[in-house]
C-alpha positions in Angstrom: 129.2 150.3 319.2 127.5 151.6 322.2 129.0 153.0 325.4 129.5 155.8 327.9 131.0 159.4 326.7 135.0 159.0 326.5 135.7 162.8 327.7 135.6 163.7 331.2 135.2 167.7 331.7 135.2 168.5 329.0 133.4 166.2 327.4 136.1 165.9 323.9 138.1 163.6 322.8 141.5 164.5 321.5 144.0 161.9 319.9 146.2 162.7 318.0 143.7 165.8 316.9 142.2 168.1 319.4 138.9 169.5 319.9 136.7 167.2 318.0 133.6 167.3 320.0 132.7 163.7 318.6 132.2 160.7 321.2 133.5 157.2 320.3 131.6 153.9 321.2 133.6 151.2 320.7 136.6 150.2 318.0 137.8 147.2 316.5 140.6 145.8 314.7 140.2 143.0 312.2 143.2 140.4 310.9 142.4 138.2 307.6 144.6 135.9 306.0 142.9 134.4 302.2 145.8 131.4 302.9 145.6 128.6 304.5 147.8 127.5 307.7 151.1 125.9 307.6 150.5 122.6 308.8 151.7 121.9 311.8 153.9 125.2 312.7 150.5 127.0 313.0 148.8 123.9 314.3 151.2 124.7 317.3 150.3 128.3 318.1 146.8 128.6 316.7 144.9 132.3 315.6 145.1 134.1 320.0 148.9 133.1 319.8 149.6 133.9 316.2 147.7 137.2 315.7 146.1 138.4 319.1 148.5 138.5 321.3 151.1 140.2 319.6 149.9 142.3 316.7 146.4 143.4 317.8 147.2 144.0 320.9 150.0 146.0 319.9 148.1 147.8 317.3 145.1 148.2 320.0 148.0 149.9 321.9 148.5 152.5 319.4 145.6 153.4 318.9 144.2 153.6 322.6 147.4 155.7 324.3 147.0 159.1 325.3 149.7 161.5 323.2 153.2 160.5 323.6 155.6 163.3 325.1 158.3 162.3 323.2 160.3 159.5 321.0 160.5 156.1 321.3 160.4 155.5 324.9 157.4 157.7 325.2 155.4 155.9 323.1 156.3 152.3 325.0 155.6 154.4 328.0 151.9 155.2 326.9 151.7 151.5 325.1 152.4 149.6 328.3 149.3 152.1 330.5 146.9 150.9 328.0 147.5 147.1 328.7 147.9 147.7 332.5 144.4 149.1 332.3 142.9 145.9 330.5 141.6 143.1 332.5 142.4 140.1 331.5 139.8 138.6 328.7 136.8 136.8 329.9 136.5 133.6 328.1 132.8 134.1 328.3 132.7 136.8 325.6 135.7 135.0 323.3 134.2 132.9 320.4 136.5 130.5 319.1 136.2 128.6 315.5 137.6 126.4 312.9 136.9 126.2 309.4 135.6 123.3 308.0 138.0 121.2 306.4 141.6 122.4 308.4 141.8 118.8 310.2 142.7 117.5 306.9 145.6 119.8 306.1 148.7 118.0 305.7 150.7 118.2 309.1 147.9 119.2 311.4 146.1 116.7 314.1 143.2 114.7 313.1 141.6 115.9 316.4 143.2 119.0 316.4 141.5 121.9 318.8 143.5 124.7 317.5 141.6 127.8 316.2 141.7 129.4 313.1 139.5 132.2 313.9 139.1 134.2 317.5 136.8 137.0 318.4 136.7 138.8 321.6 135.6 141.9 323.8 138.3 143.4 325.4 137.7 146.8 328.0 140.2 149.1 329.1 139.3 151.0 332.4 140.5 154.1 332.2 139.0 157.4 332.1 139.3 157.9 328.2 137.8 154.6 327.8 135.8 153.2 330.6 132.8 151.5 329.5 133.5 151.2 325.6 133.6 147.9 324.0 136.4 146.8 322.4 135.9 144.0 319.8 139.2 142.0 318.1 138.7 139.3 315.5 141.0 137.7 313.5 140.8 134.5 311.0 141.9 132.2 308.7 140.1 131.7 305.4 138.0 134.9 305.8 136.7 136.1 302.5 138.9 139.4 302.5 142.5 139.9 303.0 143.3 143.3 305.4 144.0 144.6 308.5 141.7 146.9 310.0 141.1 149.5 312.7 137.2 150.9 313.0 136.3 153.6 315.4 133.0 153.3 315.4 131.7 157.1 316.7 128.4 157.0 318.6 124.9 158.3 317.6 123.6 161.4 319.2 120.4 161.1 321.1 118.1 163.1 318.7 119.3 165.1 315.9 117.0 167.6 314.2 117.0 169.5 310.8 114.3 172.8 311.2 111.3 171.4 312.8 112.0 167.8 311.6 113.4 165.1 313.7 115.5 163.1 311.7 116.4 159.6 311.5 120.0 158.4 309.7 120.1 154.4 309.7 123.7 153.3 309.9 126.7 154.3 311.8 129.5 156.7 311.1 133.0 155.1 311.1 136.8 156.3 311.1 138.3 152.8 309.3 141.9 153.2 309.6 143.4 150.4 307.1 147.1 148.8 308.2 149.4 147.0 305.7 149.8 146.6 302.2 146.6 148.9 301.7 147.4 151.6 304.0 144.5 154.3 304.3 142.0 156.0 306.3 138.5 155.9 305.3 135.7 158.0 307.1 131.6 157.1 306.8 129.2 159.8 307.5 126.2 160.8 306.7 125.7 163.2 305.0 122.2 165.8 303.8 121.0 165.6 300.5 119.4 168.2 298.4 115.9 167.4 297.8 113.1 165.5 299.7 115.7 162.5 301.6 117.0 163.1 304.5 120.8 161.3 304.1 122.7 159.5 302.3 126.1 157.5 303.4 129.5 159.5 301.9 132.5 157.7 302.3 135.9 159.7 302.1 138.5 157.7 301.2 142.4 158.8 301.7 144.8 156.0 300.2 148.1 156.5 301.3 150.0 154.4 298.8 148.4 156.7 295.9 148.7 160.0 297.4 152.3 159.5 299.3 154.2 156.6 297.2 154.8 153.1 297.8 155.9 152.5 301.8 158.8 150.3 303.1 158.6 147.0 303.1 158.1 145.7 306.7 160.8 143.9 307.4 162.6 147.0 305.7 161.1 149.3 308.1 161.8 147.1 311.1 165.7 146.6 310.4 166.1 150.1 309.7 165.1 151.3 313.0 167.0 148.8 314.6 169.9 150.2 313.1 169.1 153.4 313.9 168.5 152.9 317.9 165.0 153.3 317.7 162.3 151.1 319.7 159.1 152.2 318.6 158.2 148.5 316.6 159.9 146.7 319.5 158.1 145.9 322.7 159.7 146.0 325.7 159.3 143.2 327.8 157.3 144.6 330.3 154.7 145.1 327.4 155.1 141.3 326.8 154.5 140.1 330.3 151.2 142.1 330.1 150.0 141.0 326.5 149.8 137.4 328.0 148.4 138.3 331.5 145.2 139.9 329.4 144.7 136.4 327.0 146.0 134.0 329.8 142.1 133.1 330.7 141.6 132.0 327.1 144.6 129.6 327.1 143.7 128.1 330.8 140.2 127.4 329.8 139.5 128.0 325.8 135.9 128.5 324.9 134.8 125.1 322.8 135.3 125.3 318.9 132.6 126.4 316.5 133.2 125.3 313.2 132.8 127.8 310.3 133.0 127.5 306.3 136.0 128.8 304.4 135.3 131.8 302.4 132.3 132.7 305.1 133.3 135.6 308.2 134.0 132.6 311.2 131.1 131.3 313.5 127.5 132.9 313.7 128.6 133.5 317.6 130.8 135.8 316.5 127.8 138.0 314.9 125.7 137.5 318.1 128.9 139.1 320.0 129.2 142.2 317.9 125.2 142.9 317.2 124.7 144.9 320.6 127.3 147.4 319.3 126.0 147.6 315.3 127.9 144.5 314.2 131.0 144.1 312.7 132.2 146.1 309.4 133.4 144.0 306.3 136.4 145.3 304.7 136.1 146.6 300.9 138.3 144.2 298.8 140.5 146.5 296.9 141.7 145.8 293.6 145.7 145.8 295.0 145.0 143.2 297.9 143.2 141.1 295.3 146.1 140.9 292.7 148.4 140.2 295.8 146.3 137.7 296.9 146.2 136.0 293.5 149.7 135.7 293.1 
């Protein structure tokens, strides 16, 4: 969603895979939950605390690092120079919201300013990833349930096919999906035979279907801890910095914008993401939906 090239000499970014000579623009991890809060436990943390600060972050993390040299130390190694690299959060580009109707959940405060939904920019200034946007929302009530990463990969200045300069609405997207529906998903667009110029192709790689059902989480999580290995387990180092970056939205919160259940949070929200193409809604999938209904 709009921002300066990520390689520096040469201009190429290599994760995990090197030698795609693609730039990224921004990318942005979503949290849903279709339930609603438990009372007063979640009236007591509220969506930063709950989801933000721990998961995304986390998840951020991952995805941000340069290549691990090694095992599990590595990897917290690589984790904890991403969030050293992150200023803390300005509250001026956090939006925070509450949908209509929580004040009246059993156990939570009749005046109660706790949020149920919390976007916000985050930056990391490093040389991979000075100067892209880094959006993070994550809400209650929402009208999807998932867990989302989007890379959002930036438009070219002018691309041309023969003689014809051509122009391809949308944006091409690398949605990496974490959770119950585990999957990657790439948006391109793509020529067409013919008199148009593109079309939008989705490829769609669902892990579940191709590989088997995965652990459980809490499966995963006590089988590495039986085995010695740290990877799920931040250190505390990784902690103390997680809460240095949302600190600024807990000493001085943003006001709350109220937002309708079933609706994606406050119309802020929207204003925050539009310079960078907005945010991406999540395909409901037929296996989140029976989970959901249960």
């Amino acid at each position: 969603m709009g921002g300066r090239e990520l390689g520096r000499a040469p201009d190429v970014v290599h994760e995990a895979h090197r030698g795609q000579n693609r730039r990224m623009s921004s990318r942005a991890a979503h949290a849903r939950a279709l339930f609603a809060p438990l009372g007063s436990t979640y009236d007591r943390v509220g969506a930063l605390r709950d989801v933000v600060q721990n998961h995304l972050l986390q998840v951020l993390a991952l995805v941000a690092m340069e290549p691990p040299s090694g095992g599990d130390d590595a990897i917290a190694r690589r984790r904890l120079d991403v969030f050293r690299a992150m200023p803390a959060v300005d509250p001026e580009t956090a939006i925070r919201g509450q949908y209509r109707g929580y004040r009246e959940v059993s156990g939570v405060a009749r005046n109660s300013e706790t949020e149920t939904y919390v976007a916000l920019q985050l930056e990391i200034e490093n040389w991979r990833w000075a100067g892209v946007p880094i959006l993070i929302r994550a809400g209650k009530l929402l009208p999807t349930t998932g867990t989302e990463v989007v890379v959002r990969l930036e438009r070219v200045p002018q691309l041309r096919w023969g003689r014809r300069r051509l122009h391809t609405p949308g944006t091409d997207d690398i949605v990496l999906r974490v959770g119950r529906d585990p999957g990657v998903t790439i948006g391109i667009r793509a020529k067409t035979p013919g008199m148009e110029v593109s079309q939008p192709v989705s490829l769609d790689l669902d892990f579940e279907e191709e590989l088997g059902e995965p652990p459980q989480p809490y499966e995963r999580l006590l089988y590495d801890a039986l085995r010695g290995d740290h990877t799920l387990f931040p250190h505390w180092d990784v902690i103390e910095e997680t809460w240095r970056i949302v600190q600024p939205l807990l000493d001085a919160p943003p006001p709350l914008e109220p937002y309708e259940p079933g609706t994606w949070g406050p119309q802020s929200a929207d204003a925050l993401a539009a310079p960078y193409g907005g945010w991406r809604a999540p395909q409901s999938r037929s296996r989140n939906a029976a989970a959901s209904s249960e």
